[in-house]
TORTITOR-173392 format. One line per field, with one value per residue: residue in three letters; x, y, z of N, C-alpha, C in turn. Coordinates in nm, 4 decimals, decimal comma, padded with zeros to 6 digits. Example, Ala and Ser with C-alpha at 12.3 -4.5 7.8 and 13.67 -1.06 7.14 Angstrom:
type: (ALA SER) .
npx: (01,3190 01,2850) .
npy: (-00,5690 -00,2250) .
npz: (00,7800 00,7080) .
capx: (01,2300 01,3670) .
capy: (-00,4500 -00,1060) .
capz: (00,7800 00,7140) .
cpx: (01,3200 01,2900) .
cpy: (-00,3300 00,0030) .
cpz: (00,7800 00,7870) .
END
This chain:
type: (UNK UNK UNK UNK UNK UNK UNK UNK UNK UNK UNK UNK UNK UNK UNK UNK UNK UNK UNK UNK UNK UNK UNK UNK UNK UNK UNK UNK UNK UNK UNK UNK UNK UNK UNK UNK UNK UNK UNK UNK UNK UNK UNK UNK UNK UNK UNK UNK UNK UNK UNK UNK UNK UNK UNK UNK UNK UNK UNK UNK UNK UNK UNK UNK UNK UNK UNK UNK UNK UNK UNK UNK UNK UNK UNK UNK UNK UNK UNK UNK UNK UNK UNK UNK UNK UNK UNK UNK UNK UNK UNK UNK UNK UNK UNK UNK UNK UNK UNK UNK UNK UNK UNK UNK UNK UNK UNK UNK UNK UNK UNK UNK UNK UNK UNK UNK UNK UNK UNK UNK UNK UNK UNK UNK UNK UNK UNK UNK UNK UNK UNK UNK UNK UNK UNK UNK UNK UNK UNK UNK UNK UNK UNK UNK UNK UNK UNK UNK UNK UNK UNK UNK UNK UNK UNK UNK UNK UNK UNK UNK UNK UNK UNK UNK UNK UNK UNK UNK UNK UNK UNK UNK UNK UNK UNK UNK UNK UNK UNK UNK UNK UNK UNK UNK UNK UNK UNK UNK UNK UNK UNK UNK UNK UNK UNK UNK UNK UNK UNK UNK UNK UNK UNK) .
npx: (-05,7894 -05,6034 -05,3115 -05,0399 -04,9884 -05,0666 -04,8393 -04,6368 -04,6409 -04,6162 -04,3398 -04,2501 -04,2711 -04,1830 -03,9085 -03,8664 -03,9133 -03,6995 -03,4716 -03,5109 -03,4741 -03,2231 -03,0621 -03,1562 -02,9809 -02,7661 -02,7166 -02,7439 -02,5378 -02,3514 -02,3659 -02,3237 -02,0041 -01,9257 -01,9788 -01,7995 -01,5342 -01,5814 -01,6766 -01,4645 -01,2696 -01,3796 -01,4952 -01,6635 -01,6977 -01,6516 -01,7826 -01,9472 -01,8299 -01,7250 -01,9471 -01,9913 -01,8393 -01,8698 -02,0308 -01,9829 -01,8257 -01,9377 -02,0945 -01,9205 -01,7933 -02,0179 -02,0761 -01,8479 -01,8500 -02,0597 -02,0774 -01,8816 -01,9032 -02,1479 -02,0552 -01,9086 -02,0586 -02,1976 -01,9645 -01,8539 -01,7065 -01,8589 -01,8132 -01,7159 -01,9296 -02,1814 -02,2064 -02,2253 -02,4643 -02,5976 -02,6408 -02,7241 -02,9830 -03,0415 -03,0624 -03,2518 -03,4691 -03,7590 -03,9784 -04,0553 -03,7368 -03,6443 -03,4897 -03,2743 -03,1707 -03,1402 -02,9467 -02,7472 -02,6986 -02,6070 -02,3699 -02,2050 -02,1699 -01,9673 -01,7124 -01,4468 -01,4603 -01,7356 -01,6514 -01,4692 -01,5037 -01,6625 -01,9248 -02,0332 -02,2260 -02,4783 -02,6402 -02,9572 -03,0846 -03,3772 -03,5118 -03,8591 -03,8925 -03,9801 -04,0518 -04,0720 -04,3319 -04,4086 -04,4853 -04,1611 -03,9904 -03,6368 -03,3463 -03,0663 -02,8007 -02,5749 -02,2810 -02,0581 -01,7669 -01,5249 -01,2123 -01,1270 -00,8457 -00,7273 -00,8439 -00,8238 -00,8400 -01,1429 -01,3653 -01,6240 -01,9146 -02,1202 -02,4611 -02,7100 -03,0844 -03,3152 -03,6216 -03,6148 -03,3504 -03,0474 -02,7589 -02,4222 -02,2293 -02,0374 -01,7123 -01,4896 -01,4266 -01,2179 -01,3413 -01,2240 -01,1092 -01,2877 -01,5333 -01,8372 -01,8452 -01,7663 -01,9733 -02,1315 -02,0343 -02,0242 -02,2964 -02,3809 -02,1962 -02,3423 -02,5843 -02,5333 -02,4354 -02,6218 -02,8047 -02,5951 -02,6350 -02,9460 -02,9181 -02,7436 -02,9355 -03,2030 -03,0750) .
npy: (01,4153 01,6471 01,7857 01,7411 01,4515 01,4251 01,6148 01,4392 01,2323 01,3158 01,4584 01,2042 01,1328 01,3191 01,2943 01,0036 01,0360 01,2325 01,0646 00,8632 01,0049 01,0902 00,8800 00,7746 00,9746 00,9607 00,6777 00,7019 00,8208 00,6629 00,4547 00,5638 00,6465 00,3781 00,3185 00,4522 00,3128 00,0341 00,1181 00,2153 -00,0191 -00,2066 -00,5045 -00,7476 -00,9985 -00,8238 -00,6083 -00,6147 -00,5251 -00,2723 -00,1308 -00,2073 -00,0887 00,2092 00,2460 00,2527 00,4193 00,7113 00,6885 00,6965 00,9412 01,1178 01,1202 01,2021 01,4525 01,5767 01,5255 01,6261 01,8998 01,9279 01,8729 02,0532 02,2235 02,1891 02,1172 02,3409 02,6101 02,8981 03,2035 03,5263 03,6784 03,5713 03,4350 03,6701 03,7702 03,5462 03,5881 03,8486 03,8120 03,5511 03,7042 03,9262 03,8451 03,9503 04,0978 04,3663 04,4942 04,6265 04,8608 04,7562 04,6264 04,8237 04,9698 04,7917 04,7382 04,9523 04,9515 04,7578 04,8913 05,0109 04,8957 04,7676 04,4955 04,2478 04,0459 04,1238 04,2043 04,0930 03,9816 04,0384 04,0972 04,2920 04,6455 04,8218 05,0857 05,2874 05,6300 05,8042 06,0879 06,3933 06,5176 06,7140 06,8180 06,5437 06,2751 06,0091 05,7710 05,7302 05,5503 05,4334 05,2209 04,9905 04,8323 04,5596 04,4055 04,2297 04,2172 04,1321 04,0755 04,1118 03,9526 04,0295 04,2180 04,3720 04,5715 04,8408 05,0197 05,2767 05,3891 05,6089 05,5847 05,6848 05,7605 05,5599 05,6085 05,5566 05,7280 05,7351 05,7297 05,6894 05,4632 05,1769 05,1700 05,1444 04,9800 04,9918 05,2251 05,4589 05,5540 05,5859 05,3475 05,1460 05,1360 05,0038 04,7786 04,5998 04,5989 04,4206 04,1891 04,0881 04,0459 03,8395 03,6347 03,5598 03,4694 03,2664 03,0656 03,0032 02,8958 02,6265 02,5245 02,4872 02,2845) .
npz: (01,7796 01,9803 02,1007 02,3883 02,2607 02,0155 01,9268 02,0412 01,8570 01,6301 01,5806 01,6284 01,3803 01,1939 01,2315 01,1871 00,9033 00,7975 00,8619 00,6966 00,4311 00,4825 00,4751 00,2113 00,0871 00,1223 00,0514 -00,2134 -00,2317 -00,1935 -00,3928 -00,6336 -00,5435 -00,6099 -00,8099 -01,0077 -00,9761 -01,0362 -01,3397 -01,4518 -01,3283 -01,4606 -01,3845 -01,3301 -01,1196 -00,8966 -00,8621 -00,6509 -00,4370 -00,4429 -00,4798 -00,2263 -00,0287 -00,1297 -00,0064 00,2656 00,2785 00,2158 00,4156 00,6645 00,5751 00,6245 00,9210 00,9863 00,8997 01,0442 01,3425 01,3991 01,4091 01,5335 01,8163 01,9038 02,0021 02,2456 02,3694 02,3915 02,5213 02,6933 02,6306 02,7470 02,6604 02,6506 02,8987 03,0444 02,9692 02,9964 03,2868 03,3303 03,2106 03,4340 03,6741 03,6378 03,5757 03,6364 03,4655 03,5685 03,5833 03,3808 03,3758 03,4368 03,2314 03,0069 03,0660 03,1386 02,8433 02,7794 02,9137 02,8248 02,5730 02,6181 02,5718 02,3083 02,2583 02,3579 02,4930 02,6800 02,9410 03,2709 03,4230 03,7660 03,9409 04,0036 04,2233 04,2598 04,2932 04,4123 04,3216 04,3774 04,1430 04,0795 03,7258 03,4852 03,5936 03,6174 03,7513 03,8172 03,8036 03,9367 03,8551 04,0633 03,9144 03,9725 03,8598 03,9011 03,7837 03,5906 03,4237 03,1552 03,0874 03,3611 03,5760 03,8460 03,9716 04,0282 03,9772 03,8923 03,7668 03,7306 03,6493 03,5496 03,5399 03,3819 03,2594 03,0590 02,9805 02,9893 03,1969 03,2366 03,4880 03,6197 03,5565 03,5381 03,7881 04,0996 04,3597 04,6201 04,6204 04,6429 04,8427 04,8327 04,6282 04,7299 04,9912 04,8914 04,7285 04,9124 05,0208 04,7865 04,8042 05,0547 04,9123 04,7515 04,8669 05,0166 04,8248 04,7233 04,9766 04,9399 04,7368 04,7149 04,9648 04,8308 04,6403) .
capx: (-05,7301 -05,4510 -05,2559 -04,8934 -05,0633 -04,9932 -04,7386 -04,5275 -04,6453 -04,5819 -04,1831 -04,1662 -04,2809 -04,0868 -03,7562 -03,8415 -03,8846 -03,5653 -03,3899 -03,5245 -03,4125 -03,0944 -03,0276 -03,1231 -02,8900 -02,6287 -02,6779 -02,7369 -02,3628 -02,2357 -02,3980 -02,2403 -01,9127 -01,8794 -01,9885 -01,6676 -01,3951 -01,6677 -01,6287 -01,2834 -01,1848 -01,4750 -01,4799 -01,8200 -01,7542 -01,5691 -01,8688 -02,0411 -01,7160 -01,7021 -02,0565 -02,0308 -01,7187 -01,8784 -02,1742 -01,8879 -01,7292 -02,0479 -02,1559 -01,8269 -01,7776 -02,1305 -02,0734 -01,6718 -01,8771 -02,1756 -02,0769 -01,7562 -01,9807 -02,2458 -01,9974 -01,8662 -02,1590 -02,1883 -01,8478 -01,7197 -01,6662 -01,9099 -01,7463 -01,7874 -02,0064 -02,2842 -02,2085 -02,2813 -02,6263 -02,6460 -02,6050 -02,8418 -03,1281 -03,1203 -03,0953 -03,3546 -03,6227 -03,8461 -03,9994 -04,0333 -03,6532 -03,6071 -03,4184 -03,1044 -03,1075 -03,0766 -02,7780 -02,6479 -02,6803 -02,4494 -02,2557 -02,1525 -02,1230 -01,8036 -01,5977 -01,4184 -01,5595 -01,8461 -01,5936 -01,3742 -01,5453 -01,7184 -02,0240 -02,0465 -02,3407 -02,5462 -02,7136 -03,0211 -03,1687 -03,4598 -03,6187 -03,9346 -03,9182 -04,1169 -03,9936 -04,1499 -04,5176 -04,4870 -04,4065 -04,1172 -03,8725 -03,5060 -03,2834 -02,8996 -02,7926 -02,4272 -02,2663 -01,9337 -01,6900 -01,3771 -01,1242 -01,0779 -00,6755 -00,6954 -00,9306 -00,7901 -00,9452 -01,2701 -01,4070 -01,7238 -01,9676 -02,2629 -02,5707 -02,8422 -03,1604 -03,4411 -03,7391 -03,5329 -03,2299 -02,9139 -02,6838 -02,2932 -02,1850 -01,8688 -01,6697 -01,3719 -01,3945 -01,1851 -01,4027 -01,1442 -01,0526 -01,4180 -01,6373 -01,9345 -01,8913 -01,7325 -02,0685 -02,2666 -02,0073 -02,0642 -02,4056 -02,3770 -02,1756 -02,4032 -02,6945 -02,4630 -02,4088 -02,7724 -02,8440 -02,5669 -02,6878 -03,0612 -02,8707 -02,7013 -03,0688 -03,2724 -02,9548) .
capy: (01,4391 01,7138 01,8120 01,6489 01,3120 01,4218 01,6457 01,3701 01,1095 01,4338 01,4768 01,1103 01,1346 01,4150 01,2262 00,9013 01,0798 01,2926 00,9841 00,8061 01,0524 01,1127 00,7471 00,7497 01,0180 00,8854 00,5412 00,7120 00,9170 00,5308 00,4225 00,6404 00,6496 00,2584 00,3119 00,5061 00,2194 -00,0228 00,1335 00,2484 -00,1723 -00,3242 -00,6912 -00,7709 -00,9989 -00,7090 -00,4981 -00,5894 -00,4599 -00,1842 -00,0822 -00,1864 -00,0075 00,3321 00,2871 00,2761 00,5897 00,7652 00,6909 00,7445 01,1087 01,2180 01,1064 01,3064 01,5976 01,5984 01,4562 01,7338 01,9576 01,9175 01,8403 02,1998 02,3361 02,1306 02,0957 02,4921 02,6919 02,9897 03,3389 03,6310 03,7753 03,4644 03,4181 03,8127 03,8036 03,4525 03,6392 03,9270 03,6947 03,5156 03,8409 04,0279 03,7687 03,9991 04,2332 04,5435 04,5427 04,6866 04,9809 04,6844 04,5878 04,9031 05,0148 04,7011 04,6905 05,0766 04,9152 04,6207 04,9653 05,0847 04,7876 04,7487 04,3964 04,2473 03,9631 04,2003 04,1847 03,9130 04,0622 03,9552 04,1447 04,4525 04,7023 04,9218 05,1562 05,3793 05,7295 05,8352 06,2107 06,4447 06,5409 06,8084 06,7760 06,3915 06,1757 05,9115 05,7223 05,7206 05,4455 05,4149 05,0974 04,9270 04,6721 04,5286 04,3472 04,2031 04,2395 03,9748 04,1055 04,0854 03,9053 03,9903 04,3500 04,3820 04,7371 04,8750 05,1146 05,3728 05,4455 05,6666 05,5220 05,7887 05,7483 05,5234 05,6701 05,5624 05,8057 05,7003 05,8468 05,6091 05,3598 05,1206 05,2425 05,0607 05,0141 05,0327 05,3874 05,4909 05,5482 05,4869 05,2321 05,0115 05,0735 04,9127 04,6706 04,5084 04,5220 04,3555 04,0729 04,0249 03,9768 03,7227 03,5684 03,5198 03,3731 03,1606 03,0154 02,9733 02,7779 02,5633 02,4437 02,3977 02,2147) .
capz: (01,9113 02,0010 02,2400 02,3914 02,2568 01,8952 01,9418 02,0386 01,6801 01,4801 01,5933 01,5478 01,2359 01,1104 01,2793 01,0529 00,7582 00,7949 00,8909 00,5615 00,3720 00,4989 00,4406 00,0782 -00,0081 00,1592 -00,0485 -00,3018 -00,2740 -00,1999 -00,5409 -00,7591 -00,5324 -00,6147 -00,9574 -01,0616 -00,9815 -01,1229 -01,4778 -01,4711 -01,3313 -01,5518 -01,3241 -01,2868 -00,9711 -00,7656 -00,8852 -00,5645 -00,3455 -00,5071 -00,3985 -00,0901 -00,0129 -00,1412 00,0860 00,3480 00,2649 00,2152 00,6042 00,7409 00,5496 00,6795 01,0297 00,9869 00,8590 01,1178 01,4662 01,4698 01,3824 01,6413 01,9501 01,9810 02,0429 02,3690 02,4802 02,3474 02,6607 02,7068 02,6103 02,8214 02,6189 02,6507 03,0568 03,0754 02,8762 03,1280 03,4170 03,3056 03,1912 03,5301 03,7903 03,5730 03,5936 03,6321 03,3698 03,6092 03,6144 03,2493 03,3919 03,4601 03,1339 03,0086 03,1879 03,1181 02,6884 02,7719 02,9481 02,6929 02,4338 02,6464 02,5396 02,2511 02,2901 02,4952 02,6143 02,6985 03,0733 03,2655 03,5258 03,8299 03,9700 04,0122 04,2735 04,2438 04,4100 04,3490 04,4298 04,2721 04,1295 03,9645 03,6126 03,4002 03,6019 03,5463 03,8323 03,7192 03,8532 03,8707 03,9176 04,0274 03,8599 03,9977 03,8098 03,9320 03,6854 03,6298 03,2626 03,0994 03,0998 03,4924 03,6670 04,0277 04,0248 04,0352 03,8964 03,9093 03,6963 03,7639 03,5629 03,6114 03,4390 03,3929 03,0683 02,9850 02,9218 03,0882 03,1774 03,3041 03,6205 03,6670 03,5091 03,5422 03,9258 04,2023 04,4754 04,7077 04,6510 04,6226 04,9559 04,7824 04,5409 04,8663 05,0252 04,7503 04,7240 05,0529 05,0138 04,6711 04,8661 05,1268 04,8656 04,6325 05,0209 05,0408 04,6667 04,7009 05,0816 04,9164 04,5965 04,8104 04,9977 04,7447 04,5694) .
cpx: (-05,6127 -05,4406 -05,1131 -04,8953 -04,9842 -04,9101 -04,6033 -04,5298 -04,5964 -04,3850 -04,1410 -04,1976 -04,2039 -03,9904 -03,7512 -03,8053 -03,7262 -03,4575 -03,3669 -03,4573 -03,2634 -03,0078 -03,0343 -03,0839 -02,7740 -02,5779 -02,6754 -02,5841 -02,3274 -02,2329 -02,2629 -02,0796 -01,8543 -01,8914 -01,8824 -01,5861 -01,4737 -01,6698 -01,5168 -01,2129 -01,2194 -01,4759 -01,6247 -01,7817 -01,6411 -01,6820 -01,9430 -01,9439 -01,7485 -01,8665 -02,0689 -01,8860 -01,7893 -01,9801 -02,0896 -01,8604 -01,8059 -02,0517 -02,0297 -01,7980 -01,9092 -02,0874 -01,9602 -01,7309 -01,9378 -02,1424 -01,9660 -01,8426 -02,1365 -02,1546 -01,9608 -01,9872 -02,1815 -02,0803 -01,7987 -01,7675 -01,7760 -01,7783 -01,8413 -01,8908 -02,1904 -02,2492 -02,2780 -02,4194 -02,6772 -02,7242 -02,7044 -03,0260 -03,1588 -03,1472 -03,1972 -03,4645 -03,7328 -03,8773 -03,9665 -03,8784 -03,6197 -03,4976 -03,2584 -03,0576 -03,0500 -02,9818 -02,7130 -02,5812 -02,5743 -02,3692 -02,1523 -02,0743 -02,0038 -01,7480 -01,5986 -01,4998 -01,6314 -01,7386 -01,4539 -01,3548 -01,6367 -01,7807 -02,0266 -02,1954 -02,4179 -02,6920 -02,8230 -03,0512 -03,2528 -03,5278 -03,7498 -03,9008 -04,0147 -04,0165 -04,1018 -04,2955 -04,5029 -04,3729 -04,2943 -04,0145 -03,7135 -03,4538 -03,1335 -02,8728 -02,6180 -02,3851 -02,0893 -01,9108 -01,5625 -01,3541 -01,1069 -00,9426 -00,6728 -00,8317 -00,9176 -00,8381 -01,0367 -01,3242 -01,5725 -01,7848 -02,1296 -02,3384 -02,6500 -02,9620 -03,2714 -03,5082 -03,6745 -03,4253 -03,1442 -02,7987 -02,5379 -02,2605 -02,0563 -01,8798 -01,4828 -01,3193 -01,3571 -01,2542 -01,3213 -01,1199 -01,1701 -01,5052 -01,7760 -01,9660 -01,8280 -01,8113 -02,1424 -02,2072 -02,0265 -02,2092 -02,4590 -02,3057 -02,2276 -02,5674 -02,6323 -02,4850 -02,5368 -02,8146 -02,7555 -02,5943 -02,8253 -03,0449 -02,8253 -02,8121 -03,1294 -03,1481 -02,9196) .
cpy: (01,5349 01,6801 01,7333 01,5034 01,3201 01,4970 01,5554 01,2557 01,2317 01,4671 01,3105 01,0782 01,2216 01,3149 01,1199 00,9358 01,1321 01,2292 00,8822 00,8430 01,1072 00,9811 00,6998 00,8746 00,9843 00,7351 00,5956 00,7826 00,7738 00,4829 00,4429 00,6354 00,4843 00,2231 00,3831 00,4027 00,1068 00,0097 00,1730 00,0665 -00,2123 -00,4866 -00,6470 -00,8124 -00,9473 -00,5931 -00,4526 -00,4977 -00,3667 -00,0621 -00,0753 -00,0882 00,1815 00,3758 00,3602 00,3997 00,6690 00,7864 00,7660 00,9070 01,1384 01,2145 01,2333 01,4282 01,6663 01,6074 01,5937 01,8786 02,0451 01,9326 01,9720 02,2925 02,3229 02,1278 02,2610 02,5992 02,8437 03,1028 03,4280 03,7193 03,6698 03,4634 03,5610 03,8218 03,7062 03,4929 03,7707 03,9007 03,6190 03,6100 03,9408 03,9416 03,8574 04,1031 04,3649 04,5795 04,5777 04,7529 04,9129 04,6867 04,7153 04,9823 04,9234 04,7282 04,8400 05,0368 04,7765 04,7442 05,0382 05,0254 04,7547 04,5707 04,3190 04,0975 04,0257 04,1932 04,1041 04,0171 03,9817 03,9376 04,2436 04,4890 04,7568 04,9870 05,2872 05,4536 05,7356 05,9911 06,2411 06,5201 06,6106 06,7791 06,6382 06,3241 06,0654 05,8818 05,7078 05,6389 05,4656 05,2967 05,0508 04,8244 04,6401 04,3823 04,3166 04,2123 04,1207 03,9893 04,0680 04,0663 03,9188 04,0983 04,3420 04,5115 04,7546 04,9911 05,1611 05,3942 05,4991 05,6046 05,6159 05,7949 05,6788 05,4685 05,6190 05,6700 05,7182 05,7509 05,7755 05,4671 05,2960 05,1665 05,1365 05,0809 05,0494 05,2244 05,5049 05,4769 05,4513 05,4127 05,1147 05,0246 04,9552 04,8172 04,5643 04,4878 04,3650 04,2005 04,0006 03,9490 03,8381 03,6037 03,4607 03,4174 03,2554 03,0270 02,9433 02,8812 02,6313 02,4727 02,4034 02,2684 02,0917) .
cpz: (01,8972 02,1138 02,2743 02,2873 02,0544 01,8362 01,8894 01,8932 01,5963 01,4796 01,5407 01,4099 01,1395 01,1412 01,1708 00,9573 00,7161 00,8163 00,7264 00,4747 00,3416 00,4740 00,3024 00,0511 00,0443 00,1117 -00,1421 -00,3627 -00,2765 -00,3317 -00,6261 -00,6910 -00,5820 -00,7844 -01,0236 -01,0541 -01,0896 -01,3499 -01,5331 -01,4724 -01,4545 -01,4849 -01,2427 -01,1814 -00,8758 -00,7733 -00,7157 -00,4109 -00,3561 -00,4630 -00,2264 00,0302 -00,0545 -00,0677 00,2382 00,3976 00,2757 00,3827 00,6639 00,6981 00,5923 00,8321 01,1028 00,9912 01,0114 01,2872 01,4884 01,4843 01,4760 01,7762 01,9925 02,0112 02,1898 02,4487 02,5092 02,4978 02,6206 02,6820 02,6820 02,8300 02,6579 02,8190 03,0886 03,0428 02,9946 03,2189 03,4519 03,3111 03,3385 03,6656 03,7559 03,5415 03,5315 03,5422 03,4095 03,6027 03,4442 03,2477 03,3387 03,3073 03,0062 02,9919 03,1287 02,9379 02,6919 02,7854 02,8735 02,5929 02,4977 02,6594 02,4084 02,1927 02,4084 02,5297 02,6610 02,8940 03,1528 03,4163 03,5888 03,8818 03,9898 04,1461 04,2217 04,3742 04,3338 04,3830 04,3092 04,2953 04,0317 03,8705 03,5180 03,4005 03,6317 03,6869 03,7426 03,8016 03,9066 03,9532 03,9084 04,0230 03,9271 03,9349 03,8505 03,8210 03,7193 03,4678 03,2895 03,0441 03,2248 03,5425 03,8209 04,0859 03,9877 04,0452 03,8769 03,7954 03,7561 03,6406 03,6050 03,5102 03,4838 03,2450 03,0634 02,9493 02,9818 03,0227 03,2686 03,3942 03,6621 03,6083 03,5275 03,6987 04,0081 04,3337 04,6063 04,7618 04,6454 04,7366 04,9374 04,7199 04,6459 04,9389 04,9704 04,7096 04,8156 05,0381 04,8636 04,7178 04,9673 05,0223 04,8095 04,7703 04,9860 04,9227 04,6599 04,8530 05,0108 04,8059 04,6380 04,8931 04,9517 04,6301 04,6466) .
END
């Protein structure tokens, strides 16, 4: 028989085993840790202390090692650089949007570092042209940001995405002082509007 059915006997079978084993080397560190005072005292009846005291120590230093070990992975706060890839991965769903990502992996390479800035969200828009004979695409990509020095402006960048290629056409731009990057910002807040209205219902 396969299928989920023995899937699920085969994990618990690995899990036993790896549990087994992790249990005899961890008696086996208590052993020998109880066997040092044991021939250094020499008193046969403290011998059995003396074991059971190193089994002790044994458990408790794996647990010290392991458990701290494990917890930050769960509790440790996302960095800008992991929320950004986030934030990429779930607005780019879709394969056809390649172009975004793109644009985007440039736009990570004009920071010293990638948590340097924290994405909020991104426009497109797209004509088709013709390029040497060959019909092809081109996309203007928007991505609005904030520094992770000041979070209270909110800054913007252009890409052109053609074969390919992204090209830069603006960066670190205040929409404010910018005609058209404060169109494309409004529309960029009426979509967020929308995604977060439709999050909100099914939620």
């Amino acid at each position: 028989m396969t299928g989920p059915f023995n899937n699920f006997w085969g994990a618990v079978l690995i899990t036993i085993i790896t549990s087994l084993a992790i249990t005899l080397i961890i008696t086996a560190i208590g052993l020998l840790l109880g066997l040092v005072p044991s021939i250094l005292i020499q008193r046969p009846a403290k011998e059995k202390i003396f074991y059971w005291v190193g089994q002790v120590i044994a458990f408790i230093a794996f647990y010290l090692y392991f458990i701290p070990s494990l917890a930050p992975q769960v509790n440790k706060e996302k960095t800008n650089a992991q929320e950004n890839e986030a934030t990429i991965v779930s607005l780019t769903h879709d394969a056809h949007e390649y172009f975004v990502r793109i644009a985007f992996d440039s736009l990570n390479q004009k920071f010293k570092n990638p948590d340097d800035f924290e994405l909020n969200t991104y426009t497109v828009f797209a004509q088709d042209s013709t390029i040497n004979s060959q019909k092809d695409s081109i996309f203007t990509v928007y991505f609005s940001y904030t520094l992770k020095d000041d979070k209270t402006k909110e800054l913007m960048a252009k890409y052109i995405v053609i074969d390919r290629q992204a090209t830069l056409k603006g960066f670190d731009i205040d929409k404010h002082d910018n005609p058209e990057y404060m169109r494309v910002y409004k529309k960029q807040e009426v979509l967020k509007a929308k995604l977060d209205k439709f999050d909100k219902a099914v939620n």
